[in-house]
N, C-alpha and C positions, 0 to 999 in steps of 0.2 A: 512571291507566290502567296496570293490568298484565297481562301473558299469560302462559304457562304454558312460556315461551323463557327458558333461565336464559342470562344476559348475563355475570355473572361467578361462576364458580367456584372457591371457595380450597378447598384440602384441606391440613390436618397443615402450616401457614405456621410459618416457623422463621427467624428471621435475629437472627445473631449479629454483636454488634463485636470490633475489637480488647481485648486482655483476658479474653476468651470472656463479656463482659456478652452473655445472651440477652435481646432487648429483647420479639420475639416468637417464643412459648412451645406452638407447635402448634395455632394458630389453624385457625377452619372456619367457612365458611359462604357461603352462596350469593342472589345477586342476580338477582330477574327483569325481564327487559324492561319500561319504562317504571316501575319502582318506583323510589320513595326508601327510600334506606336511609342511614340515622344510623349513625356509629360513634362512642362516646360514651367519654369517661376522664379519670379526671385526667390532669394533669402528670407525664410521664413512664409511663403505662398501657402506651404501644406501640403509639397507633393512627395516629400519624404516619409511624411505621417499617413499618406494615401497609398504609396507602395508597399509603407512594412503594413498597413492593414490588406493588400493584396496578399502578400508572403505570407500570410496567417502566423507574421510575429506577435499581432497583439490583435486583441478584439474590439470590433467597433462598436461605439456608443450607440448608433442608431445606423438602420439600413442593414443593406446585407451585400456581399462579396460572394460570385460564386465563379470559383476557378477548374477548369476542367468538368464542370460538373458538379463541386462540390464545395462543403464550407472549408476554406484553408486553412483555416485553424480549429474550428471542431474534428472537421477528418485530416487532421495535417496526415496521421498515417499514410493515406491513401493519395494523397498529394506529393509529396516534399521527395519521392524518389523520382517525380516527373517532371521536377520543376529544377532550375539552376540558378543561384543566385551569385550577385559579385557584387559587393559591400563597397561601401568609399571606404573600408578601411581594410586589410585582412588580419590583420592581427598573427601573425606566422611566428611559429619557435624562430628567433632569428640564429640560431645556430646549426638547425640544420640546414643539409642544402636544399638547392631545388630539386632534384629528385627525392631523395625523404620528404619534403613536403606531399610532394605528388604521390606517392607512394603510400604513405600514411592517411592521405584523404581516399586514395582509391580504395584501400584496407574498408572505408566507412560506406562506400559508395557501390549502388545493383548496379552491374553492368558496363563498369569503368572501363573507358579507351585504354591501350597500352599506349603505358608512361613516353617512349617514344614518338607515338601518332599527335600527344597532345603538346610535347615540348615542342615540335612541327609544327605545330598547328597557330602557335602565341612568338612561333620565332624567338626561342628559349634555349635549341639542343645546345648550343655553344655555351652556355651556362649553366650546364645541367649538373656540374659540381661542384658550384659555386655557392655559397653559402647565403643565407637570405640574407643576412647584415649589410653583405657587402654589393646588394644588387641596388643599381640607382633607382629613382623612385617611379620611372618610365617601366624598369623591369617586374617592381615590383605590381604592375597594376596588371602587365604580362602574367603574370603566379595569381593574382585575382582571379583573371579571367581564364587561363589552364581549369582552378578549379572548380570552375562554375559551369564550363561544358564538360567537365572529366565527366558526367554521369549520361551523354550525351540528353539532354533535358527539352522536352516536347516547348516547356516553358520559360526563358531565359529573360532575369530581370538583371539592368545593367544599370547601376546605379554610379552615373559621373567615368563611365569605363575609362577615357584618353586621360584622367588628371595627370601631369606629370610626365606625358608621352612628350617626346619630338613628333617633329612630322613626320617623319616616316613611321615611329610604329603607332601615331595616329592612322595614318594612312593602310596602315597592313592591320589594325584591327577593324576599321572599315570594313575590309576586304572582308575579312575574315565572318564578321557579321552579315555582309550580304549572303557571304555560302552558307551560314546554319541557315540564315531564312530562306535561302533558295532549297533549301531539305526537309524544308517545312516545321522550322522552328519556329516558335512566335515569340518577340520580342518585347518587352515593354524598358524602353528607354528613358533614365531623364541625365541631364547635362546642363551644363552652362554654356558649352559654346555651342551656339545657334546654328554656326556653320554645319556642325554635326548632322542636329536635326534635320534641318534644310536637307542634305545629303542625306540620310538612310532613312525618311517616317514619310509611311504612308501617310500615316494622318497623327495630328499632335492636339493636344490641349492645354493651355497655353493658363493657370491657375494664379490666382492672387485673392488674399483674405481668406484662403478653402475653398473658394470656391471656383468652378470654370468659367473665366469668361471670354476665351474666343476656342474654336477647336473647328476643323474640319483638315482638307489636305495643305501641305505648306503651302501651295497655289490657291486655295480658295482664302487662306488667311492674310497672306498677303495680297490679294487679289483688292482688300476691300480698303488698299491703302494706296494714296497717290505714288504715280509713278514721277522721276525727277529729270530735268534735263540741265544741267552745269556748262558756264563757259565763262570765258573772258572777255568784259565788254568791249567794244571795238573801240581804237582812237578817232577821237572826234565822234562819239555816238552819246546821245543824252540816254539814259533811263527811260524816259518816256516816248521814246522814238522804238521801242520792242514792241513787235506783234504780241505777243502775250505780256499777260500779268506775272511781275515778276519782284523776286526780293533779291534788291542789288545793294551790296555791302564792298566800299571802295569798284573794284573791277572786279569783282564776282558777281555772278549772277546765275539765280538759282531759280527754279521754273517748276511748279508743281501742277501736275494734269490728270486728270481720270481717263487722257485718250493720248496715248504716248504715241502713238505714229501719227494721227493726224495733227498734234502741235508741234513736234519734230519737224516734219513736211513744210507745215507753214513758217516756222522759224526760219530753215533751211532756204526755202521759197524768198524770204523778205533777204535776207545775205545775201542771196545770186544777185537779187537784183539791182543790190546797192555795190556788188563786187565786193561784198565784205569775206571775212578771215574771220569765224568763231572759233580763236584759242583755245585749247584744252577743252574741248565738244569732249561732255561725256551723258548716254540717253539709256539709261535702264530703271528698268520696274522696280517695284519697293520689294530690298529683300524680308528675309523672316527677322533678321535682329531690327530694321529698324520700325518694322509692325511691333514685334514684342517690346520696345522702346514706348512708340507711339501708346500702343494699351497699358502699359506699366506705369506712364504717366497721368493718362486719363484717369484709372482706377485709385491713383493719388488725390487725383480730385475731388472725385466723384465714387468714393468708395461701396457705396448701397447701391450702384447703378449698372442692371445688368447690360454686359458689353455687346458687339455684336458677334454671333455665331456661340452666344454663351449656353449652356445645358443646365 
């Protein structure tokens, strides 16, 4: 669920460290009410140093950040009780349990769920007396994310939320994340795995060197990247006996097109005709990891060079 209320607004983001490393490079872009938004990068991109300068943990160098309305870190006041944050790390007494953690943060928090609603809510209650030391590292990121909705927060930042999850409570914090934004929580997501994003982001920005260089919906970004079609070359078939241009390595052959049905068709078309068998046919569009792949390498190249769909 989105509206037409933009929630946060960055313009021209800049923050510099000691030694004048700019880590973020003039960043922009704008978040609306109830949308997820992905910020996506390798290691070291600068979407870390672009989130805590959203969370008004530190202040930027240049530009400006307006969250709800406001500056997040001059008015943190008037912010930080509406917003929810969940760290790559929590840092928990590990001797108490997870209810006294809970319990202890709601102590700090306007408005707190009761400690039940929210152990339900992260698939927790069966561990509710469980001491943090001994929760594996999938639970622990469960106790991350308890208290980062404990306040239920208009604005929820999720920083790497699944690290350490199995599938399944990957899977059920998913879940879980669709429902705040179906309630009209707005999200600002980043991760490493692409599958994620792909699944929950409206729309993502895809960062390397500080700065954006591809952003729009997971569909429009991958959109602007060949689609592929794979098979096993036929016995007795030359290479150059294939309706399309193709890169064939032993009996692989691999097929890159800007119009995946119509050279699928024609492929398909040239086999009937010859009564051929294309082994292991496999015809899908370019997902997000391997655009974010394709731009990741590009911008290795060509590092000053802005990408397509960049801001």
């Amino acid at each position: 669920m989105t509206s037409d209320e933009t929630v946060i607004e960055v313009t021209e983001l800049r923050r510099s460290y000691g030694g004048g490393f700019e880590a973020v490079r003039g960043v922009s872009f704008s978040v609306a009410r109830g949308e997820l938004f992905a910020l996506l990068g390798t290691n070291g991109a600068g979407k870390t140093s672009t989130v805590e300068l959203l969370e008004g943990l530190a202040r930027p160098s240049g530009g400006q950040v307006k969250l709800l309305g406001r500056d997040p870190c001059d008015e943190r006041a008037h912010v930080r009780p509406r917003i929810g944050i969940m760290l790559q790390e929590g840092g928990f007494p590990s001797e108490l349990t997870v209810t006294e953690t809970l319990r202890m943060w709601a102590g700090c928090t306007s408005g707190a769920r009761p400690i039940g609603e929210v152990l339900a809510l992260v698939s927790l209650t069966q561990r509710a007396e469980v001491r943090v030391k001994q929760l594996s590292g999938g639970e622990r990121r469960r106790l991350d994310l308890a208290l980062a909705v404990l306040g239920r927060p208009e604005v929820l930042f999720l920083d790497e939320p699944t690290t350490g999850m199995d599938a399944e409570g990957r899977r059920d914090t998913w879940r879980l994340v669709r429902e705040l934004q179906a309630a009209g929580t707005t999200v600002v997501l980043t991760t490493h795995y692409l599958e994620e994003a792909e699944e929950l982001a409206d729309r993502l920005a895809i960062m390397h060197g500080g700065r954006i260089v591809a952003s729009g919906t997971p569909e429009e970004v991958t959109a602007a990247r060949p689609s592929r079609i794979r098979f096993r070359l036929p016995e007795g078939v030359a290479a150059e006996q294939l309706p399309l241009d193709a890169t064939v390595e032993g009996r692989r052959v691999e097929i890159r097109t800007e119009q995946l049905q119509d050279s699928l068709i024609r492929l398909l078309l040239w086999a009937r005709d010859r009564n051929l068998e294309l082994a292991g046919l496999d015809a899908r569009a370019a997902s997000l990891e391997e655009a974010f792949l394709e731009i990741s390498r590009s911008r290795e190249a060509r590092p000053e060079t802005v990408g397509v769909g960049a801001e």
